[in-house]
Biopython code that builds the backbone (N, CA, C, O; Angstrom):
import numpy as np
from Bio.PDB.StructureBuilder import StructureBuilder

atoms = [
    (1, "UNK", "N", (4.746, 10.968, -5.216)),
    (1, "UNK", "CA", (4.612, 12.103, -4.325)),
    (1, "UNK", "C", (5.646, 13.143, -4.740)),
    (1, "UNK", "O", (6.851, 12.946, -4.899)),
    (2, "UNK", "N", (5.019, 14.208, -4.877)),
    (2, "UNK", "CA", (5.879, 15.570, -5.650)),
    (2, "UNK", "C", (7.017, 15.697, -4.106)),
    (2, "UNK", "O", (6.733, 15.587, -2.913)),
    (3, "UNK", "N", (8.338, 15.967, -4.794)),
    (3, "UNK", "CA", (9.267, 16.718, -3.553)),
    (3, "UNK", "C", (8.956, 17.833, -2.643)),
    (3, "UNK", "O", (9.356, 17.803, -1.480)),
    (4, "UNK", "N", (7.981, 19.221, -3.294)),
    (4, "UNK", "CA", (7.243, 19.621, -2.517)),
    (4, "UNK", "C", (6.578, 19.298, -1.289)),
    (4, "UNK", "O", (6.591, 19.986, -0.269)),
    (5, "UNK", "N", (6.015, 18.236, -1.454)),
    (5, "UNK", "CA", (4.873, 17.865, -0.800)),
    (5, "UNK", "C", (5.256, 17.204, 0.288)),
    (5, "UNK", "O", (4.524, 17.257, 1.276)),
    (6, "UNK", "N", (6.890, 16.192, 0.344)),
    (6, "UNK", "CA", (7.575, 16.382, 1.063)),
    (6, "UNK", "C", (8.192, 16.876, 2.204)),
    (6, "UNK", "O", (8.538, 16.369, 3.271)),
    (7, "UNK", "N", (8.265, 18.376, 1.553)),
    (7, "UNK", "CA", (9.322, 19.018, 2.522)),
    (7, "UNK", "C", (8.353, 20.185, 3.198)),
    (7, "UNK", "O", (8.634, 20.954, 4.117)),
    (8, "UNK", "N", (7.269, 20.080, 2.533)),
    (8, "UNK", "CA", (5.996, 20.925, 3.107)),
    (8, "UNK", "C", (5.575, 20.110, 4.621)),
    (8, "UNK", "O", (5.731, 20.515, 5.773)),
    (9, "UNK", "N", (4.859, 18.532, 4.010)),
    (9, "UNK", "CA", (4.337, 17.719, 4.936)),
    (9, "UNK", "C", (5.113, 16.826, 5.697)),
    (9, "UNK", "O", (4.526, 16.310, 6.647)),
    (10, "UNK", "N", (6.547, 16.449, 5.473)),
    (10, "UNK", "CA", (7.543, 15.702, 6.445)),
    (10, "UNK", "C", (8.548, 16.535, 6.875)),
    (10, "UNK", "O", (8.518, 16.718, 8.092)),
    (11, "UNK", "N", (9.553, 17.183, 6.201)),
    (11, "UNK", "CA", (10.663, 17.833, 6.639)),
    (11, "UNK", "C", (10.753, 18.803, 7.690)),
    (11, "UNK", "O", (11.456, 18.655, 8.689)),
    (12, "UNK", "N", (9.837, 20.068, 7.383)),
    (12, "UNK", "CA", (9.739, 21.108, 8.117)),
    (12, "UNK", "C", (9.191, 20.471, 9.749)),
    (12, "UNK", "O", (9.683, 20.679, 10.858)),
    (13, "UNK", "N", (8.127, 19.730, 9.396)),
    (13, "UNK", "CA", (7.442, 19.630, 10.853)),
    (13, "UNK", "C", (8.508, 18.578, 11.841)),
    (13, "UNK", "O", (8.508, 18.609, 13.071)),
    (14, "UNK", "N", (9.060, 18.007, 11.313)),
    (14, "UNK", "CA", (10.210, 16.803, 11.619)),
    (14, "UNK", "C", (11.405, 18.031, 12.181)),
    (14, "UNK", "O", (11.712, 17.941, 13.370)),
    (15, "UNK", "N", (11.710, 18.546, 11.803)),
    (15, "UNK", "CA", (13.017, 19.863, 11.675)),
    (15, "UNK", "C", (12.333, 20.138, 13.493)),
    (15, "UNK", "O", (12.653, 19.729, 14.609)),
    (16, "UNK", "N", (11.411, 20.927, 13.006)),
    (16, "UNK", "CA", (10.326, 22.080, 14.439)),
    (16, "UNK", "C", (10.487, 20.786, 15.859)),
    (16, "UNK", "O", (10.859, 21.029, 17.007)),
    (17, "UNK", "N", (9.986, 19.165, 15.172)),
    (17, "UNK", "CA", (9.638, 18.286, 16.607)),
    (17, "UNK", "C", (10.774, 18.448, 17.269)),
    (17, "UNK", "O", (10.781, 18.591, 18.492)),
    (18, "UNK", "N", (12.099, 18.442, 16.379)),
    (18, "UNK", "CA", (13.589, 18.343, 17.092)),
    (18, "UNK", "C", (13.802, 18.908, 17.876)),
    (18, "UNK", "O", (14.370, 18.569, 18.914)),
    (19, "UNK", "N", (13.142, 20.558, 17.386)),
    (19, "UNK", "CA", (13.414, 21.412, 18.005)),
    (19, "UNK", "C", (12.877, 21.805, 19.482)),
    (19, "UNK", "O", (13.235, 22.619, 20.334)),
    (20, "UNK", "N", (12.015, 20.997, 19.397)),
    (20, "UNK", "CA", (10.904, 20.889, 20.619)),
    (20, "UNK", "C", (9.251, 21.492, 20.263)),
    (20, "UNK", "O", (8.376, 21.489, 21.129)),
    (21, "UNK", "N", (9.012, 22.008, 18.799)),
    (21, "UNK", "CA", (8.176, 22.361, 18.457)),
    (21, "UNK", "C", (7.127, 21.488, 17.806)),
    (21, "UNK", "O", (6.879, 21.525, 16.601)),
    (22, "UNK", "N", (6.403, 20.540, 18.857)),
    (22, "UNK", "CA", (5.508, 19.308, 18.914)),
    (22, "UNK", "C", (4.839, 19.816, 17.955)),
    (22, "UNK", "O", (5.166, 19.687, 16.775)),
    (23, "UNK", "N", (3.597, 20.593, 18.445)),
    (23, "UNK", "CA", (2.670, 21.328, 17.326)),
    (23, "UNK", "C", (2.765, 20.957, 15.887)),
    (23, "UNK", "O", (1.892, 20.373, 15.245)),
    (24, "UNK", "N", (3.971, 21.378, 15.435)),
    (24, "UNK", "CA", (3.672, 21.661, 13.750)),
    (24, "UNK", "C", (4.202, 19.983, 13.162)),
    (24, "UNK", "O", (4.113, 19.634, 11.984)),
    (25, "UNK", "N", (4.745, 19.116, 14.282)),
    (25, "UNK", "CA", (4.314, 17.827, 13.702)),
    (25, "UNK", "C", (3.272, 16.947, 13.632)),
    (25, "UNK", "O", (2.960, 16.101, 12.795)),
    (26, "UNK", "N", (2.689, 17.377, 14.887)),
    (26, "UNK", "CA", (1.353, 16.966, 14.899)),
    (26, "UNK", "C", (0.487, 17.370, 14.041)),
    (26, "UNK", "O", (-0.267, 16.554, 13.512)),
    (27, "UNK", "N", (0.435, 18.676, 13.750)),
    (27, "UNK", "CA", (-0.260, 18.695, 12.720)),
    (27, "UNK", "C", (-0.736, 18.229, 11.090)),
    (27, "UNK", "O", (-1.693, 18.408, 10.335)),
    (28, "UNK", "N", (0.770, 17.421, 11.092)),
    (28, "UNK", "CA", (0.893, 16.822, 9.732)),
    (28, "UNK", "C", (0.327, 14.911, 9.957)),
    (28, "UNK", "O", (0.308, 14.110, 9.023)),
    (29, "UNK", "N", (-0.079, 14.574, 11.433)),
    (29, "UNK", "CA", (0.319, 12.998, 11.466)),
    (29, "UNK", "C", (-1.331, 12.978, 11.834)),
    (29, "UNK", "O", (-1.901, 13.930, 12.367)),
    (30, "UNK", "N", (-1.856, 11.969, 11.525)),
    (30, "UNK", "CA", (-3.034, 11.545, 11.688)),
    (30, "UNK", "C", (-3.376, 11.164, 13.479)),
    (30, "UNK", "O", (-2.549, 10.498, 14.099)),
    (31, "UNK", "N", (-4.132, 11.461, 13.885)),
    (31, "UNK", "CA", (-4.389, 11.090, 15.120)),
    (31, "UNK", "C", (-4.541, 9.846, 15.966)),
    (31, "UNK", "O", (-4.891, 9.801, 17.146)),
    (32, "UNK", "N", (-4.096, 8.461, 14.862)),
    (32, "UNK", "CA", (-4.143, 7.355, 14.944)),
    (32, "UNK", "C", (-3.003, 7.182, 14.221)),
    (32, "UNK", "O", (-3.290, 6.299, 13.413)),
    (33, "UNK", "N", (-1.579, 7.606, 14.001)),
    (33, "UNK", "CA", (-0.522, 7.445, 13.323)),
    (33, "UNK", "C", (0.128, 6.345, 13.965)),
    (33, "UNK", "O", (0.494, 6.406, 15.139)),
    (34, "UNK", "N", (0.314, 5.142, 13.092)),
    (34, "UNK", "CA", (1.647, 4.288, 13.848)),
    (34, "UNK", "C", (2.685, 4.818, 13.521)),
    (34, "UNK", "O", (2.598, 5.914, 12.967)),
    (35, "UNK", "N", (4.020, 4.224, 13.751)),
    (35, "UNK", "CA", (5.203, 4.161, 13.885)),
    (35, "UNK", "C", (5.686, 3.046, 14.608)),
    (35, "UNK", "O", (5.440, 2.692, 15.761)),
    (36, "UNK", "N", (6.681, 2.372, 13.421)),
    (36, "UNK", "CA", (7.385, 1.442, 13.689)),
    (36, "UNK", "C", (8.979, 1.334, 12.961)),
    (36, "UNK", "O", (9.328, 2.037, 12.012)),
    (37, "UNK", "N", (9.900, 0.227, 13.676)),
    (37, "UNK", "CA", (11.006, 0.153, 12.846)),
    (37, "UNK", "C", (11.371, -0.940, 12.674)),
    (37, "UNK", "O", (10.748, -1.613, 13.495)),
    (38, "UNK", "N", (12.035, -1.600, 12.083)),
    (38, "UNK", "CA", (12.845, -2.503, 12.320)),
    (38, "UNK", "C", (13.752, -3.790, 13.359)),
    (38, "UNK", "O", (14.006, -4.994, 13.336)),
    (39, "UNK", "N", (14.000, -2.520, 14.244)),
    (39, "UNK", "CA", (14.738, -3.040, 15.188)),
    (39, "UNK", "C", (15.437, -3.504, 15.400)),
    (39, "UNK", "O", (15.631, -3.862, 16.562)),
    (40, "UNK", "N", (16.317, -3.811, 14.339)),
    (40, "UNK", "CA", (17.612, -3.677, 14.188)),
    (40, "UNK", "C", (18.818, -3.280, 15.435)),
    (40, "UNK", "O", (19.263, -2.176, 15.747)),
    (41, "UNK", "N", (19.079, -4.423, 15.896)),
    (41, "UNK", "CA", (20.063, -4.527, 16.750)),
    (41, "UNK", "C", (19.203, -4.259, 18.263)),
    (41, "UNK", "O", (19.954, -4.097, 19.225)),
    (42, "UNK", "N", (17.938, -4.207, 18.509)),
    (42, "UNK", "CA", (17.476, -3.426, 19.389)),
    (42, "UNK", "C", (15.741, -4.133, 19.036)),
    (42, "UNK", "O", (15.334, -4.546, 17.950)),
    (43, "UNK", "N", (14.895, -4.071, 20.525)),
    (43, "UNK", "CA", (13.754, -4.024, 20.726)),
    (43, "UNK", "C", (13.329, -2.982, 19.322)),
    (43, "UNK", "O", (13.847, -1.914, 18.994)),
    (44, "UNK", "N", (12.005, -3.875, 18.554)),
    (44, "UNK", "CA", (11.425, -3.103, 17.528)),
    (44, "UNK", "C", (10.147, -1.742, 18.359)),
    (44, "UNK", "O", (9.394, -1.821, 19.330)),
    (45, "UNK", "N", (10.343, -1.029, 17.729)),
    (45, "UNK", "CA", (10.138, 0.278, 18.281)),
    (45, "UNK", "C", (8.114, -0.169, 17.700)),
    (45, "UNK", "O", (7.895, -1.158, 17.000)),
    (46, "UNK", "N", (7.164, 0.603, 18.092)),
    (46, "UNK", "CA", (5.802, 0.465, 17.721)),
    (46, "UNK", "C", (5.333, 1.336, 18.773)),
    (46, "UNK", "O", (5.306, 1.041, 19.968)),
    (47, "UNK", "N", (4.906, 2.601, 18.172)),
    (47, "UNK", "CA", (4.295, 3.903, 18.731)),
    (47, "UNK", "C", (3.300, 3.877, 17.927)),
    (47, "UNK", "O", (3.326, 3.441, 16.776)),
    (48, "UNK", "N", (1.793, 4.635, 18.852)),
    (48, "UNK", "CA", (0.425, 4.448, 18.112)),
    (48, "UNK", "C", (-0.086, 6.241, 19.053)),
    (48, "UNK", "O", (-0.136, 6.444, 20.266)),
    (49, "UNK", "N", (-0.305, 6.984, 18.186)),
    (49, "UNK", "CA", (-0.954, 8.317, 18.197)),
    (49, "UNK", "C", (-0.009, 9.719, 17.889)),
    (49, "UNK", "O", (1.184, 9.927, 18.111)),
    (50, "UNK", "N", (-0.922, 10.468, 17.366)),
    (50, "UNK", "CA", (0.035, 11.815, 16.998)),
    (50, "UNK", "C", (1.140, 12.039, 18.292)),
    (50, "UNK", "O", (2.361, 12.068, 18.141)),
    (51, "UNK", "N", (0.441, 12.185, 19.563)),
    (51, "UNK", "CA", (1.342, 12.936, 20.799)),
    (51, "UNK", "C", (2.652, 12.217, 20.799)),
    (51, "UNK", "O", (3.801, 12.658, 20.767)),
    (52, "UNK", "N", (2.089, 10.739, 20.852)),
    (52, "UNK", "CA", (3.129, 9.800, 21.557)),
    (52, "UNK", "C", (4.797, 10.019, 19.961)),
    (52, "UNK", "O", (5.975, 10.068, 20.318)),
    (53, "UNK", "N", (4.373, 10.103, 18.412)),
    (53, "UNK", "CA", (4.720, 9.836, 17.797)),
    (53, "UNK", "C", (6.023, 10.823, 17.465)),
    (53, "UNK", "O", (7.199, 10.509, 17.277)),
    (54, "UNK", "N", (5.179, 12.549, 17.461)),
    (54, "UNK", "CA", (5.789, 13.438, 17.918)),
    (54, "UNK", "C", (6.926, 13.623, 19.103)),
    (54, "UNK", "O", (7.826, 14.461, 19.061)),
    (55, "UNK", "N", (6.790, 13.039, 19.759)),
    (55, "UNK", "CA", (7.668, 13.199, 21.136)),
    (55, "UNK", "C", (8.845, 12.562, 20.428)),
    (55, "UNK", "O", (9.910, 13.131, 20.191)),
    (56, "UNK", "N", (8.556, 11.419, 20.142)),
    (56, "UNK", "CA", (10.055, 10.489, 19.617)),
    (56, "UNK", "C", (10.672, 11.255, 18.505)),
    (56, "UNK", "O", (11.863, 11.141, 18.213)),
    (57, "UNK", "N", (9.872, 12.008, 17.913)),
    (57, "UNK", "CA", (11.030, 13.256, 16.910)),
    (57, "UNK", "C", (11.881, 13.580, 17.648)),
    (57, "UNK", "O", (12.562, 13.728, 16.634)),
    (58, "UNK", "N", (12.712, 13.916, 18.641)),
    (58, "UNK", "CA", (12.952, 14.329, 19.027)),
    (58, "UNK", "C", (14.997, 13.856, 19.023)),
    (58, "UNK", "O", (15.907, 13.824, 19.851)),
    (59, "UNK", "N", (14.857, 13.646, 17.903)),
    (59, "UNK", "CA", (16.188, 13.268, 17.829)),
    (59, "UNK", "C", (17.620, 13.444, 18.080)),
    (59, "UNK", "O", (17.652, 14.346, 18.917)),
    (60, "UNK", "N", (18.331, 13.234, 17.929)),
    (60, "UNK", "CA", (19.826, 13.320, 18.541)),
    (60, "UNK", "C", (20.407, 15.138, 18.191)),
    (60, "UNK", "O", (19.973, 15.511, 17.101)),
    (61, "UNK", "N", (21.108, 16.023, 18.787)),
    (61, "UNK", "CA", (21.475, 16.750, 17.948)),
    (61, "UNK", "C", (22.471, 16.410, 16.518)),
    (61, "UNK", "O", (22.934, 15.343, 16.115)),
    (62, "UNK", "N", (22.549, 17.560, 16.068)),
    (62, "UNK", "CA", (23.402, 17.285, 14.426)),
    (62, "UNK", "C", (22.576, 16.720, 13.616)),
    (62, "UNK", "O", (22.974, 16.648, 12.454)),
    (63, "UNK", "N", (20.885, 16.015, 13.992)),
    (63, "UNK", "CA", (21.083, 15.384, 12.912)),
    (63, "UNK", "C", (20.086, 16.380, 11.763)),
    (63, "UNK", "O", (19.273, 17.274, 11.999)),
    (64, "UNK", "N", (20.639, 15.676, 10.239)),
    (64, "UNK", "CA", (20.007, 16.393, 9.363)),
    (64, "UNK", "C", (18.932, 15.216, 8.522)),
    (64, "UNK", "O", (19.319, 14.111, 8.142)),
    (65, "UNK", "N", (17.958, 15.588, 8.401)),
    (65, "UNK", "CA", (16.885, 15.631, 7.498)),
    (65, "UNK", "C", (16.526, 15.603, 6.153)),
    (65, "UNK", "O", (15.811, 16.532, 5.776)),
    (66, "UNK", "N", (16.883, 14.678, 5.264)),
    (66, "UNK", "CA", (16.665, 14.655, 3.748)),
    (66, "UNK", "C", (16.045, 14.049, 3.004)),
    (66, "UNK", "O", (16.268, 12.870, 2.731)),
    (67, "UNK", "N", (14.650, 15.115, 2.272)),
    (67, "UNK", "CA", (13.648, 14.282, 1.832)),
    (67, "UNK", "C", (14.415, 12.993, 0.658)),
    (67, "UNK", "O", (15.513, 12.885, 0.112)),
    (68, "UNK", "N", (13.340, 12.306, 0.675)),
    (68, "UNK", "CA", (13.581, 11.455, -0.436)),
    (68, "UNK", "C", (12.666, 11.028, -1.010)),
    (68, "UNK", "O", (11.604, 11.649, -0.967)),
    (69, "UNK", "N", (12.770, 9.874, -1.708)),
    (69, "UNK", "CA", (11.857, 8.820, -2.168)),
    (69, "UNK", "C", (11.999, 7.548, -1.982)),
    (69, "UNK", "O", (13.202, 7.300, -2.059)),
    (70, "UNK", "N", (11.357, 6.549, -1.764)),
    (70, "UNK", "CA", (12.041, 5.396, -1.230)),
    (70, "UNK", "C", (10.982, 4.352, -2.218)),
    (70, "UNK", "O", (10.080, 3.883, -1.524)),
    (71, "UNK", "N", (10.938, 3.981, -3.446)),
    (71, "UNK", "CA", (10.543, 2.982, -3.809)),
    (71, "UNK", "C", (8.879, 3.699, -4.541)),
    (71, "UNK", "O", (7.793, 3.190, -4.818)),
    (72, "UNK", "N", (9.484, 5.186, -4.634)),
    (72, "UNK", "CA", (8.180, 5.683, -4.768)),
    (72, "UNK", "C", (7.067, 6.303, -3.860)),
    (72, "UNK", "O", (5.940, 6.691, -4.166)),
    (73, "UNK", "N", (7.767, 6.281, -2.547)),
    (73, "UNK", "CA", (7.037, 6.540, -0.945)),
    (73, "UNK", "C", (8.239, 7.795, -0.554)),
    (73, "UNK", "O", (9.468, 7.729, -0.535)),
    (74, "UNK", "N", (7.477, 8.715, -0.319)),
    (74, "UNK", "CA", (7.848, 9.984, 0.590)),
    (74, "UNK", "C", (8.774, 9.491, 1.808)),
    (74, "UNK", "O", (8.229, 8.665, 2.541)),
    (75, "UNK", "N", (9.716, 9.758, 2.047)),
    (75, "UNK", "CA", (10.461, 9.653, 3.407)),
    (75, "UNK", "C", (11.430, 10.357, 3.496)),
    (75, "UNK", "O", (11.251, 11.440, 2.940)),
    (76, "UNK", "N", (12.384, 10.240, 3.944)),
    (76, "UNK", "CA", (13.335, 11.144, 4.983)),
    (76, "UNK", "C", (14.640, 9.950, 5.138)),
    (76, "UNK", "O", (14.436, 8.801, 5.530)),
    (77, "UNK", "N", (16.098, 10.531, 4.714)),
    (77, "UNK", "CA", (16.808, 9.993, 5.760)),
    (77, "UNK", "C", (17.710, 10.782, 5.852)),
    (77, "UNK", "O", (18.147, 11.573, 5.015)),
    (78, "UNK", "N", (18.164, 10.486, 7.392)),
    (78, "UNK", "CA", (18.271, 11.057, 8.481)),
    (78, "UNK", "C", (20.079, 10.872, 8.825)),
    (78, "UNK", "O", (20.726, 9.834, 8.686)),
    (79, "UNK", "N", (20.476, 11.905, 9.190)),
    (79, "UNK", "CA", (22.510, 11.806, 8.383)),
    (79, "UNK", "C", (22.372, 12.553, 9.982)),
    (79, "UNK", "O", (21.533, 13.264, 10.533)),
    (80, "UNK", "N", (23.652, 11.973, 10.347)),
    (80, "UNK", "CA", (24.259, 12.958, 11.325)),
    (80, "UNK", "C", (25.837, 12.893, 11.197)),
    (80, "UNK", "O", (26.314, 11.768, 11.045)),
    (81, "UNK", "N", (26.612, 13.864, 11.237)),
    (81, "UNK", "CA", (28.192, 14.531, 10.525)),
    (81, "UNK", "C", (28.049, 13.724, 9.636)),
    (81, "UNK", "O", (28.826, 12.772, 9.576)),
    (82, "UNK", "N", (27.063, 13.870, 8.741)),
    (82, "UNK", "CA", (27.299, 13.530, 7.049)),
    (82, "UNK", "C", (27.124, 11.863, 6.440)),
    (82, "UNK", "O", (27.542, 11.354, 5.400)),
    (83, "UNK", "N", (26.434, 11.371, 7.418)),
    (83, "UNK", "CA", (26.575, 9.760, 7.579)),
    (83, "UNK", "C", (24.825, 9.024, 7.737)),
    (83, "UNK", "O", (24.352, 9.083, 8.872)),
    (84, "UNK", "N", (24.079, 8.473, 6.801)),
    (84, "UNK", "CA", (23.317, 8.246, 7.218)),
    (84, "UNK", "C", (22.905, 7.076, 8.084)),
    (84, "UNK", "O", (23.430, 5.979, 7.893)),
    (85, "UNK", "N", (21.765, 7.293, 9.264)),
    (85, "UNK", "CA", (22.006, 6.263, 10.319)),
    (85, "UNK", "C", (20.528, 5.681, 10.539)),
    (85, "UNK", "O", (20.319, 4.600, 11.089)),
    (86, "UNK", "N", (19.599, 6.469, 10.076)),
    (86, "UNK", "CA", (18.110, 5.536, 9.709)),
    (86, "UNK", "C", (17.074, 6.567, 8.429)),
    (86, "UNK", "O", (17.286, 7.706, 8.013)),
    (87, "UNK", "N", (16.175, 5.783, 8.163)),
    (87, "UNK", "CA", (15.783, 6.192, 6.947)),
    (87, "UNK", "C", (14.324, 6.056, 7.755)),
    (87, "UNK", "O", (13.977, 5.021, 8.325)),
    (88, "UNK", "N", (13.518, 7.303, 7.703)),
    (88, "UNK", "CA", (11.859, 7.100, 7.693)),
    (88, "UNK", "C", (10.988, 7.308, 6.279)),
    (88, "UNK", "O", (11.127, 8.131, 5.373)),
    (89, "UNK", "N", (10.057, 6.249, 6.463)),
    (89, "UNK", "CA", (9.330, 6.325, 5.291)),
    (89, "UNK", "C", (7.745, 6.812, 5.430)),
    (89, "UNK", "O", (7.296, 6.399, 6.499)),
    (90, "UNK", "N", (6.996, 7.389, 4.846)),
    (90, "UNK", "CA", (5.560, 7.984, 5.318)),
    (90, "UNK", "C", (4.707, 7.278, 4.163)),
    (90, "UNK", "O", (4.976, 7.161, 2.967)),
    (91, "UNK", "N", (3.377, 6.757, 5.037)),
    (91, "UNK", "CA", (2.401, 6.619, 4.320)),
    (91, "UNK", "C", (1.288, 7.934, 4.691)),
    (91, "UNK", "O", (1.116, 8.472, 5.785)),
    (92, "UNK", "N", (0.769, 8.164, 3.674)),
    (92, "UNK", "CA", (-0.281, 9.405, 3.625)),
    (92, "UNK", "C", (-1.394, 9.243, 3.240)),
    (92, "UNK", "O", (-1.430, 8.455, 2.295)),
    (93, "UNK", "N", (-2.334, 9.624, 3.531)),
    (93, "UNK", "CA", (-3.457, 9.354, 3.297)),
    (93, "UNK", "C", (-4.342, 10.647, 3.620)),
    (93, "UNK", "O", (-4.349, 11.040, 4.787)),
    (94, "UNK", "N", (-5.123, 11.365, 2.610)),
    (94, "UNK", "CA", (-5.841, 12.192, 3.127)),
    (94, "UNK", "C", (-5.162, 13.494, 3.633)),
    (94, "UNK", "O", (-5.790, 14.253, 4.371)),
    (95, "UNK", "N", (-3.758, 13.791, 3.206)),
    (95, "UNK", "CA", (-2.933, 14.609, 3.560)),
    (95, "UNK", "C", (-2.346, 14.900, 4.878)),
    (95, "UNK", "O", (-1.951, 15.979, 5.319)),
    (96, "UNK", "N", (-2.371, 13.007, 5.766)),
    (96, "UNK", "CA", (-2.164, 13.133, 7.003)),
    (96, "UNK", "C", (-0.793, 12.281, 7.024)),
    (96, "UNK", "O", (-1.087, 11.513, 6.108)),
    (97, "UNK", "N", (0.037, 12.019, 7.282)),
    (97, "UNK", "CA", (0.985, 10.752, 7.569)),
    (97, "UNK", "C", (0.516, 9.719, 8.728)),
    (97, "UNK", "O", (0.811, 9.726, 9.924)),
    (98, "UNK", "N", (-0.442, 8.684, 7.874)),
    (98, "UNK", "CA", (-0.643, 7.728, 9.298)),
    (98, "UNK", "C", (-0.074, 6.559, 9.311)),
    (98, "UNK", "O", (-0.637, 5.605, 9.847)),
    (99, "UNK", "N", (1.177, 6.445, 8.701)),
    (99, "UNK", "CA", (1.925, 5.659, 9.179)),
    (99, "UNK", "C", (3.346, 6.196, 8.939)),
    (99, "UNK", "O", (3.570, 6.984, 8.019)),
    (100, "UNK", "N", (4.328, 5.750, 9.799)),
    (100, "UNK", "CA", (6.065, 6.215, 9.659)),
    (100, "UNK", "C", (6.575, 4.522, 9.731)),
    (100, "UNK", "O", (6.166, 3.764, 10.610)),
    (101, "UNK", "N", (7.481, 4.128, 8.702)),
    (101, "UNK", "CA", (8.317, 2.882, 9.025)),
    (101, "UNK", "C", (9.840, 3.160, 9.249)),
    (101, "UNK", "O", (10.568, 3.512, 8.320)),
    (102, "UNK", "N", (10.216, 3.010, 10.339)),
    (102, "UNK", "CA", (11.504, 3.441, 10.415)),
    (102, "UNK", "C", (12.309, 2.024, 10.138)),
    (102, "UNK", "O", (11.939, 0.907, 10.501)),
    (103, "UNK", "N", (13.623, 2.391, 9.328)),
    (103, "UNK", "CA", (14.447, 1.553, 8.912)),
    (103, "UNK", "C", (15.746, 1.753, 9.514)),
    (103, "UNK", "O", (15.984, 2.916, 9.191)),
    (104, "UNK", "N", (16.669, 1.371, 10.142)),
    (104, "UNK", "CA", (17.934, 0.895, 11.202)),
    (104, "UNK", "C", (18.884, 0.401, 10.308)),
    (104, "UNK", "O", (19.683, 1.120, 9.709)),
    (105, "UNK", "N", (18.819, -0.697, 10.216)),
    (105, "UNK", "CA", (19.356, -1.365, 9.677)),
    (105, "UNK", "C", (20.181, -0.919, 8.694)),
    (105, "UNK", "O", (19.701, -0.557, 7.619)),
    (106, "UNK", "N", (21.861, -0.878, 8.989)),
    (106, "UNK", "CA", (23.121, -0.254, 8.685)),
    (106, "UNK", "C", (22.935, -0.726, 6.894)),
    (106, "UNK", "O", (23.127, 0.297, 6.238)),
    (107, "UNK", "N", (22.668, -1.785, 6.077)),
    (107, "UNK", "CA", (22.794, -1.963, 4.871)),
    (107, "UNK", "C", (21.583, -1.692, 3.898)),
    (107, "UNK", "O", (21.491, -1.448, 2.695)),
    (108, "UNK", "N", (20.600, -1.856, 5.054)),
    (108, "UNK", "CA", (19.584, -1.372, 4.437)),
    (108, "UNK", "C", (19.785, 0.538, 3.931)),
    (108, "UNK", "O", (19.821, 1.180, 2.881)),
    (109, "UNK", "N", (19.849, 0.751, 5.059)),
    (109, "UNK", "CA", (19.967, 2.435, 5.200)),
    (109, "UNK", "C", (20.937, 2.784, 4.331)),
    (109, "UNK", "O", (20.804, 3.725, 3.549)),
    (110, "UNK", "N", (22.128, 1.952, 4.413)),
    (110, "UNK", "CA", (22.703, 2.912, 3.548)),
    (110, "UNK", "C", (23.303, 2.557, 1.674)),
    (110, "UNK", "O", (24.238, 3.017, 1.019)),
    (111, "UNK", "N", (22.012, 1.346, 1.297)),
    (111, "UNK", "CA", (21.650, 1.461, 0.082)),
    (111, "UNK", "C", (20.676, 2.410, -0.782)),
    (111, "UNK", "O", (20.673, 2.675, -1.984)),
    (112, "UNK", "N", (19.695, 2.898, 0.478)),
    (112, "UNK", "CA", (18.389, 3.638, 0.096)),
    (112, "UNK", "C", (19.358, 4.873, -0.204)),
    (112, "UNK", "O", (19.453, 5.288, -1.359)),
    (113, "UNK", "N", (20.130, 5.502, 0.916)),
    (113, "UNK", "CA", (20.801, 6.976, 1.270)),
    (113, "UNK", "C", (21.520, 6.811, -0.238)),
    (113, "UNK", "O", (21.212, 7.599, -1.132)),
    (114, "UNK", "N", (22.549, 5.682, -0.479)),
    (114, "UNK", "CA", (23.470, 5.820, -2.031)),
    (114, "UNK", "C", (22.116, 6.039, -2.712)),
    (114, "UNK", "O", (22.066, 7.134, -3.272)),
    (115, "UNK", "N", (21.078, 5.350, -2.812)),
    (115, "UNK", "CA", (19.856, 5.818, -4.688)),
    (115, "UNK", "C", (19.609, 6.691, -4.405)),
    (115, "UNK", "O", (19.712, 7.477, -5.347)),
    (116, "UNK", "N", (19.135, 7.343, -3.125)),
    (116, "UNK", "CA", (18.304, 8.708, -3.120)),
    (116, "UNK", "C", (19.295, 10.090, -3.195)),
    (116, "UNK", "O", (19.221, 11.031, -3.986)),
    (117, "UNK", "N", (20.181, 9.878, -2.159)),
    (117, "UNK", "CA", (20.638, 10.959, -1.958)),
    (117, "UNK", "C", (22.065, 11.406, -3.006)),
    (117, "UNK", "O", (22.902, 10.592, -3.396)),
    (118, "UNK", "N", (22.066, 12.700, -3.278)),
    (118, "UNK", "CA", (22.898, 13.031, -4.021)),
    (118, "UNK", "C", (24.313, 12.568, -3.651)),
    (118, "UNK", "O", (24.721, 12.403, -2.502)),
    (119, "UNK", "N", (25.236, 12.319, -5.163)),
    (119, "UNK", "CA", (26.785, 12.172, -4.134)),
    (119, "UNK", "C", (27.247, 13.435, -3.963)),
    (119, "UNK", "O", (26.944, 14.494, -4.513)),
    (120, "UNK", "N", (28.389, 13.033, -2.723)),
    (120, "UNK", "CA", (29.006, 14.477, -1.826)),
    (120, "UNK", "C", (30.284, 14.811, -2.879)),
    (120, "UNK", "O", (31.031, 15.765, -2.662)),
]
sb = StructureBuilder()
sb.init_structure("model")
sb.init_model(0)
sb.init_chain("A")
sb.init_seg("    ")
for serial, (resi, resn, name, xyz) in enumerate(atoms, 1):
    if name == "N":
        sb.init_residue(resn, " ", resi, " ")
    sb.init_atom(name, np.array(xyz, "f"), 0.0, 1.0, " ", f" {name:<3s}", serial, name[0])
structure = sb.get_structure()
């Protein structure tokens, strides 16, 4: 998956849900989108439809957004004051994201964040 395609179809609309701007994530997630995580330290998370999926964008302030690649899969992880604290990954299909796997998990996350993300 080109980095473009990325920051066209995950970043921006992810950025807008934060913001409270549902719309332009929905528009990127399939209308039957799961979402799940890990669960890591915590009840595993499992959301099923654009509305419901969108809403949970709705993340902490500070945090920032950085496409990646994860094994060859489009995703995102997700840094707040400079620290990453979960990693989402997108499956696509048809130019929709109908699935998100969210990853928690403190060693997991922050082996993906050292390959993907640039050093500071």
């Amino acid at each position: 998956m080109r980095r473009w395609y990325i920051e066209l179809h995950g970043i921006e609309p992810f950025a807008a849900a934060r913001a409270g701007d549902f719309d332009a994530l929905v528009e990127v997630l399939d209308p039957d989108v799961v979402a799940r995580d890990d669960g890591f330290g915590r009840r595993p998370v499992h959301i099923h439809g654009a509305q419901a999926v969108a809403k949970l964008a709705r993340g902490g302030r500070g945090a920032q957004l950085h496409p990646v690649l994860v094994n060859g899969t489009p995703g995102v992880v997700i840094t707040r004051e400079g620290r990453p604290f979960v990693v989402l990954v997108f499956t696509v299909a048809s130019g929709k994201i109908v699935e998100i796997q969210g990853i928690r998990n403190p060693d997991r996350v922050r082996r993906i964040a050292a390959a993907a993300l640039p050093a500071e």
